[in-house]
Structure formats: structure tokens, C-alpha cells
TIDRENKOL-115561 format. One record per residue: x, y, z of N, C-alpha, C in turn. Coordinates in pm, 1 decimal. Atoms other than C-alpha are relative to their C-alpha. Layout:
REM residues N
<pt n_px="X" n_py="Y" n_pz="Z" ca_px="X" ca_py="Y" ca_pz="Z" c_px="X" c_py="Y" c_pz="Z"/>
...
END
This chain:
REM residues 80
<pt n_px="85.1" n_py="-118.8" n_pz="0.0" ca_px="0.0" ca_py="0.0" ca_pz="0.0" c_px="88.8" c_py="123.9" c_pz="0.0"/>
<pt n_px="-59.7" n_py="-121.0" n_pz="30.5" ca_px="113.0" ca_py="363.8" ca_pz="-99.6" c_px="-62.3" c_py="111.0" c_pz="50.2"/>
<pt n_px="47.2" n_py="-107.2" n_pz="-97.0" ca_px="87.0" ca_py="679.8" ca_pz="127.4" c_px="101.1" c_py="99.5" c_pz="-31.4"/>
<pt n_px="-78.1" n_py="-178.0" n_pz="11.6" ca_px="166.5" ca_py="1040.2" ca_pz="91.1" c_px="-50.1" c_py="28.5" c_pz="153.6"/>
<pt n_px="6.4" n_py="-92.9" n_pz="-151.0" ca_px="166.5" ca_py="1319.9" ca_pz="348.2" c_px="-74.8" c_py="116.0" c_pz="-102.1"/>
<pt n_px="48.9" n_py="-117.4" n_pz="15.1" ca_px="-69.8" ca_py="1623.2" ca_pz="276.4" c_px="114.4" c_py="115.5" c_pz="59.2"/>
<pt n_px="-108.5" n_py="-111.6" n_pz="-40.8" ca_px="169.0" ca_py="1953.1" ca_pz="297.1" c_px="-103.1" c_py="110.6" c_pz="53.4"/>
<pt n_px="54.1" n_py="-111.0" n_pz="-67.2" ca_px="29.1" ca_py="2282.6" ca_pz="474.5" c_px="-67.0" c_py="79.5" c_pz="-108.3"/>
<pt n_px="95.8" n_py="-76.2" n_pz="118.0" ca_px="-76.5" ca_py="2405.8" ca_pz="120.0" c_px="-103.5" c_py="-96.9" c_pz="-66.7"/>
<pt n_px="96.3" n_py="80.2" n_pz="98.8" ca_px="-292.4" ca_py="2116.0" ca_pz="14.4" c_px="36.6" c_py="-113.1" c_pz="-69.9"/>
<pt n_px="-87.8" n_py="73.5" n_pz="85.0" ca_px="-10.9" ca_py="1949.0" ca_pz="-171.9" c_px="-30.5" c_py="-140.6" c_pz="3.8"/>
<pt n_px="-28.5" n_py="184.0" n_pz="-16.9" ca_px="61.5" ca_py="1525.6" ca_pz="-192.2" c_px="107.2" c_py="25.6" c_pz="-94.5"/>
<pt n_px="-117.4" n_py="92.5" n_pz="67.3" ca_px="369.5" ca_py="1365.3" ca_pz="-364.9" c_px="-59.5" c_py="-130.8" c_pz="-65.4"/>
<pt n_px="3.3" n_py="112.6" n_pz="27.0" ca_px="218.2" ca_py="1073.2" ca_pz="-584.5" c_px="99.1" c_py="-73.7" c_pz="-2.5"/>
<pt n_px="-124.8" n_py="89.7" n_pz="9.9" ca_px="444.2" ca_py="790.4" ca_pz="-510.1" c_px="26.0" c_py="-52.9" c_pz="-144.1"/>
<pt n_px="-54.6" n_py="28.9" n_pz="125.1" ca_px="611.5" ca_py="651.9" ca_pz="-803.2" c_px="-76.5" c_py="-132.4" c_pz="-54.9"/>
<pt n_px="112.6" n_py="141.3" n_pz="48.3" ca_px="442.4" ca_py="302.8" ca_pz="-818.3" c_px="-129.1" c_py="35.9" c_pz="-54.4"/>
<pt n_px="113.1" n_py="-6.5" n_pz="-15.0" ca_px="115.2" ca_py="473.1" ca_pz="-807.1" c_px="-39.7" c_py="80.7" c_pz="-147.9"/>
<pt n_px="-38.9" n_py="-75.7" n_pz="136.2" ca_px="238.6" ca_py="722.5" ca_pz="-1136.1" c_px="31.2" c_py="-95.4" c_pz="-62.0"/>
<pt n_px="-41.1" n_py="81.1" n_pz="67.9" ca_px="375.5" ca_py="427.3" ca_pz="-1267.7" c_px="-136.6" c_py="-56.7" c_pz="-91.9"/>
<pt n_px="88.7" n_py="118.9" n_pz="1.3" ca_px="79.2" ca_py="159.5" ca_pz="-1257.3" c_px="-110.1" c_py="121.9" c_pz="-73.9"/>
<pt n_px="95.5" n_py="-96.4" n_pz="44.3" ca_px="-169.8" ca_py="505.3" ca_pz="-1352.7" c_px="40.3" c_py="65.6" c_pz="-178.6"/>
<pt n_px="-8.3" n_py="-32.0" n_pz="117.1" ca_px="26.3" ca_py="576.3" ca_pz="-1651.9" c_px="16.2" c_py="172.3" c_pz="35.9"/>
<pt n_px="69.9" n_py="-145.2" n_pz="-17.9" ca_px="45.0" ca_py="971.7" ca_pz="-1544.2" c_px="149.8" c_py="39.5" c_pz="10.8"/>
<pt n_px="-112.5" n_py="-58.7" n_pz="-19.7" ca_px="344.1" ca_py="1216.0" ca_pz="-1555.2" c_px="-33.6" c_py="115.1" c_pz="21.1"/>
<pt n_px="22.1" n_py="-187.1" n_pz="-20.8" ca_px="397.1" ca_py="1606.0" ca_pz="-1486.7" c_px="-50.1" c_py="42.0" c_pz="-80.7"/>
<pt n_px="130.1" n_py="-55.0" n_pz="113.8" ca_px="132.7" ca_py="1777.1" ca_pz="-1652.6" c_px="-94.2" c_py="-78.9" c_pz="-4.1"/>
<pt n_px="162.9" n_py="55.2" n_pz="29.7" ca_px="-138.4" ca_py="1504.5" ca_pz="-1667.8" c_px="-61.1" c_py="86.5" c_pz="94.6"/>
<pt n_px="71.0" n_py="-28.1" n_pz="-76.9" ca_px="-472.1" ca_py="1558.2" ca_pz="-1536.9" c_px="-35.0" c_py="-121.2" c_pz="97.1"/>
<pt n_px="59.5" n_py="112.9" n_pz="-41.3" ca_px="-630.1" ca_py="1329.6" ca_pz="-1319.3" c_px="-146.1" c_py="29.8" c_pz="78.4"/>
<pt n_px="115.6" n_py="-67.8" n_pz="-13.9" ca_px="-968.3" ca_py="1355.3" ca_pz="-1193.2" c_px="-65.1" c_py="-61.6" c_pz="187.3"/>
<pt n_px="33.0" n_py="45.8" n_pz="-132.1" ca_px="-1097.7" ca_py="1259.6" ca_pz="-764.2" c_px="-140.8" c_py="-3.4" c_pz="-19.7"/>
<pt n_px="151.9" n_py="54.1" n_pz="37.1" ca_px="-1451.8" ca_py="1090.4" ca_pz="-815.1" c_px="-13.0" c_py="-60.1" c_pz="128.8"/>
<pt n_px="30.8" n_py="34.3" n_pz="-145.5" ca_px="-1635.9" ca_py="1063.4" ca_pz="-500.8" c_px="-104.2" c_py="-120.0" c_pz="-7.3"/>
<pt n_px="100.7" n_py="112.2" n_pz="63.0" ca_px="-1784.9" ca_py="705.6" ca_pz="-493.5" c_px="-65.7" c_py="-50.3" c_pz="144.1"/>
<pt n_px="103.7" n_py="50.0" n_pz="-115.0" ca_px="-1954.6" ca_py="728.4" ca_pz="-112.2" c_px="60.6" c_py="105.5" c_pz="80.9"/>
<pt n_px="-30.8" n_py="-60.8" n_pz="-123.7" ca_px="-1951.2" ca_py="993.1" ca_pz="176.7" c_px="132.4" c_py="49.3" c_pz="19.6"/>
<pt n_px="-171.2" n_py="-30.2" n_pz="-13.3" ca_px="-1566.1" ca_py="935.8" ca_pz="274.1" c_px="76.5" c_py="-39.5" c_pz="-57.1"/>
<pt n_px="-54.9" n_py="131.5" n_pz="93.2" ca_px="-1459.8" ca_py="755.8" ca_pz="-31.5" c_px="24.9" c_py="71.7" c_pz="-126.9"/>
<pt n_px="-11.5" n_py="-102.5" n_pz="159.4" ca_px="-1291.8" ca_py="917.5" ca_pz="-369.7" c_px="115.9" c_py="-102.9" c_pz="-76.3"/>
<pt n_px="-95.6" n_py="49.2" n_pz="93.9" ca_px="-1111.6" ca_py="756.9" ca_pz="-637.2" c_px="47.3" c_py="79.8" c_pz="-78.1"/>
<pt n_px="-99.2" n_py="-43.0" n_pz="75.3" ca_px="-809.1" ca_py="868.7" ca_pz="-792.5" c_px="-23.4" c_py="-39.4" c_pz="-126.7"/>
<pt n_px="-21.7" n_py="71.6" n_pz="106.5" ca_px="-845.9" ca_py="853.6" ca_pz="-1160.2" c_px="87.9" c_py="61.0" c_pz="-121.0"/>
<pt n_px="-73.9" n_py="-96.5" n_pz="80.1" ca_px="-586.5" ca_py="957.8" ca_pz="-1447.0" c_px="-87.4" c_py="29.6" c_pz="-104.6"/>
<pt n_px="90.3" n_py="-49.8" n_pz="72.6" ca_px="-771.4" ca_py="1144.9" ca_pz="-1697.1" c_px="104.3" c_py="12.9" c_pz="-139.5"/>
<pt n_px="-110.9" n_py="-59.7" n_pz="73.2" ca_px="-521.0" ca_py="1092.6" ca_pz="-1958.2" c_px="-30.1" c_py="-30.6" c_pz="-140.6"/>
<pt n_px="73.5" n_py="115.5" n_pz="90.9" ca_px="-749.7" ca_py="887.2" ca_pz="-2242.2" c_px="-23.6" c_py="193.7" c_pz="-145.1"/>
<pt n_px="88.7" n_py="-108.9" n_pz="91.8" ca_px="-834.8" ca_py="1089.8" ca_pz="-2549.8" c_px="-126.6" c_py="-22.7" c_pz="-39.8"/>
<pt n_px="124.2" n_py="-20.9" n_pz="34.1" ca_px="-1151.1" ca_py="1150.8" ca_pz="-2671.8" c_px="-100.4" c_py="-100.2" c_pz="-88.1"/>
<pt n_px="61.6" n_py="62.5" n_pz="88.4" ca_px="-1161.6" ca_py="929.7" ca_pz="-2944.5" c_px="14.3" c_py="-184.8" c_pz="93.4"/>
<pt n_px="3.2" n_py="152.3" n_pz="-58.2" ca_px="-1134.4" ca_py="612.7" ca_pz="-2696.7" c_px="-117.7" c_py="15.7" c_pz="55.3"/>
<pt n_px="168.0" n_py="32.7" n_pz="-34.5" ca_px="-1488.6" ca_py="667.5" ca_pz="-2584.9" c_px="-116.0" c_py="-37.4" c_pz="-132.4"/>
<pt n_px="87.4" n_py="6.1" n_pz="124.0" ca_px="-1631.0" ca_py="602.4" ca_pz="-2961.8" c_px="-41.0" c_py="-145.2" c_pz="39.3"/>
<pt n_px="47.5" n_py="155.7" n_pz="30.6" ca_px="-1842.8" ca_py="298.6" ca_pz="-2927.8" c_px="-32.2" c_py="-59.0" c_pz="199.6"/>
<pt n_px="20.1" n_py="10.9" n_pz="-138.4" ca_px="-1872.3" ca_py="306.8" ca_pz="-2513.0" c_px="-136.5" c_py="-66.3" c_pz="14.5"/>
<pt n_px="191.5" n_py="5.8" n_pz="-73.3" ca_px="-2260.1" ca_py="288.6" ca_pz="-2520.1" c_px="-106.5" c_py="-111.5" c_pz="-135.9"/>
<pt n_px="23.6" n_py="109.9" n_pz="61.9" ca_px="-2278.2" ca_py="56.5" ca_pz="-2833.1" c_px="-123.7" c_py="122.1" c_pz="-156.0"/>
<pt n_px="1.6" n_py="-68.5" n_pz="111.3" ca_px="-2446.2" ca_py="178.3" ca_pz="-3161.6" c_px="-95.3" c_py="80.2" c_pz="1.5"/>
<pt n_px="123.0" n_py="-123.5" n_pz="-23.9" ca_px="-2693.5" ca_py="488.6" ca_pz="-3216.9" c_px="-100.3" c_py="-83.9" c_pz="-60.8"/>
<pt n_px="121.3" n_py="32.4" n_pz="38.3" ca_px="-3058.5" ca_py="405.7" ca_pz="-3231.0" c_px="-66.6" c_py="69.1" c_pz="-106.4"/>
<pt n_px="69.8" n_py="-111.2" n_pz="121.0" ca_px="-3133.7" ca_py="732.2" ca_pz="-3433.9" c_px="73.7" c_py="98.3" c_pz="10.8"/>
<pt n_px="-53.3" n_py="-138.7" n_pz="53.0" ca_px="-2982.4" ca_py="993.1" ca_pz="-3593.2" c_px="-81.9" c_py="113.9" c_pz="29.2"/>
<pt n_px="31.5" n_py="-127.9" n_pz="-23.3" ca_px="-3015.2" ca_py="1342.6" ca_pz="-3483.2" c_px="93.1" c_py="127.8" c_pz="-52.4"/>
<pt n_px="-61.8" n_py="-107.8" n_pz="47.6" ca_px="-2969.8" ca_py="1652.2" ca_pz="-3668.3" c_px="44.4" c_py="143.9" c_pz="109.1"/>
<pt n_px="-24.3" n_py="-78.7" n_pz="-93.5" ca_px="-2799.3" ca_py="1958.1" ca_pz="-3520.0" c_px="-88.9" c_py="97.5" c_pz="52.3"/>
<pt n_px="73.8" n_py="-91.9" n_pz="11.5" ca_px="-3109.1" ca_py="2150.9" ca_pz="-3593.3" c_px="-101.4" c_py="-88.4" c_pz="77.0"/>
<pt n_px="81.6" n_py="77.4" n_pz="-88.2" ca_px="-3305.8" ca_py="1879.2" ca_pz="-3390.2" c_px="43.8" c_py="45.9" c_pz="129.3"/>
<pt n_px="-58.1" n_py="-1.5" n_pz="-116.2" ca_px="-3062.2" ca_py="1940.9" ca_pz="-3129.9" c_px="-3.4" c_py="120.4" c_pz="68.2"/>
<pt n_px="16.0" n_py="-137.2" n_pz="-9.7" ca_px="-3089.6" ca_py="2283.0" ca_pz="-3108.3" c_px="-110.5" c_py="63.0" c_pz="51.5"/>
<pt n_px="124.1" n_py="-0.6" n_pz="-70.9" ca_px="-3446.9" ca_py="2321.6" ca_pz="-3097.8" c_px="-64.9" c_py="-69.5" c_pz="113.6"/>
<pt n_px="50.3" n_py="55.1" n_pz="-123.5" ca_px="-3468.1" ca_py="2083.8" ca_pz="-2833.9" c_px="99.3" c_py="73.6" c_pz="144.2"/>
<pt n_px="-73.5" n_py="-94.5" n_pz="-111.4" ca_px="-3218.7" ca_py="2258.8" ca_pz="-2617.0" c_px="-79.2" c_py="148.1" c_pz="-15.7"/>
<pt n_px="64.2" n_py="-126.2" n_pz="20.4" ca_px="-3401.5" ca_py="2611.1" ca_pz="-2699.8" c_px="-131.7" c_py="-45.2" c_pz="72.7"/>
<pt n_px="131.4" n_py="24.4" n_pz="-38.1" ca_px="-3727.9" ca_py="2423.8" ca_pz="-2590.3" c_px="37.0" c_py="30.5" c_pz="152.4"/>
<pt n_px="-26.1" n_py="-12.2" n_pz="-108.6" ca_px="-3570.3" ca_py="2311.6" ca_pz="-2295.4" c_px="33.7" c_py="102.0" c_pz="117.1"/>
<pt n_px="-36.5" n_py="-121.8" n_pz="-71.5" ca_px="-3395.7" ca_py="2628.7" ca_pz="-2158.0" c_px="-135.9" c_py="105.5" c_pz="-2.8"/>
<pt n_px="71.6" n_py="-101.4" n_pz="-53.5" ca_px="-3724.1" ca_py="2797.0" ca_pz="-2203.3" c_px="-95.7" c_py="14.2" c_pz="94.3"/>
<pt n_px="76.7" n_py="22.8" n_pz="-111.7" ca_px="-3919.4" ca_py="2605.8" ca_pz="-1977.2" c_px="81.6" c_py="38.9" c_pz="115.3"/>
<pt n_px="-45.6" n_py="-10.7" n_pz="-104.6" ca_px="-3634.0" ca_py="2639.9" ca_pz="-1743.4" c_px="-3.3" c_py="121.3" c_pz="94.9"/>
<pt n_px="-68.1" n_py="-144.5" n_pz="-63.9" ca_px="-3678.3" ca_py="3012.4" ca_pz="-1664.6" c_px="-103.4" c_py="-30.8" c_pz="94.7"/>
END
């Protein structure tokens, strides 16, 4: 198991195993996802964009931008 120390500004030191095994260097992002009360997972955010194509499996229906549009315009106007 791998442990830092919080510094007086907020700081941590990711240990090296933990950069290692995460894939993450100076400059990534990484993202703290709270998954209960006192509970957060560390995650590296380092994926590009195009590795989510195909996540949710194939589109049911095509939507135009002008579909998309007017339904967001609908929406925001009920919202006031």
C-alpha cells in the first residue's frame, strides 16, 4: 500500500508506483470521483476523446444539429 503526506498548502507527492501503474506524468490531469460519503477515487484522466467512440454501443437514431438545437431552446425555455 502507498501513502503520501498532505503539505500545509494542500499538496501530496504521488508515489512513483502509483504514477507508474496510472500511466500519469507532470502535466497530466487526473480527476478525484467521489464514490460514497468518505470515499474518492483517484483517476488519471489521460485517455483521449476518441477512446470513448463505441462506449454505449451503436446509435438508435440519428439526430440533426437543428433537432438538437431546438430541443435545447425548448428546454432552456421552460427552465426560466
Amino acid at each position: 500500500m502507498s501513502t503520501a503526506t498532505l503539505t500545509s498548502k494542500g499538496q501530496i507527492t504521488i508515489p512513483v508506483e502509483v504514477r507508474n501503474a496510472l500511466k500519469v506524468d507532470a502535466g497530466d490531469r487526473v480527476e478525484f470521483v467521489q464514490v460514497s460519503p468518505d470515499r474518492y477515487e483517484f483517476i488519471a484522466a489521460t485517455r483521449e476523446v476518441t477512446a470513448l467512440k463505441g462506449m454505449f454501443g451503436p446509435t438508435e437514431k440519428t439526430v440533426s444539429i437543428e433537432a438538437m438545437n431546438a430541443a435545447i431552446a425548448k428546454r432552456g425555455a421552460t427552465a426560466r
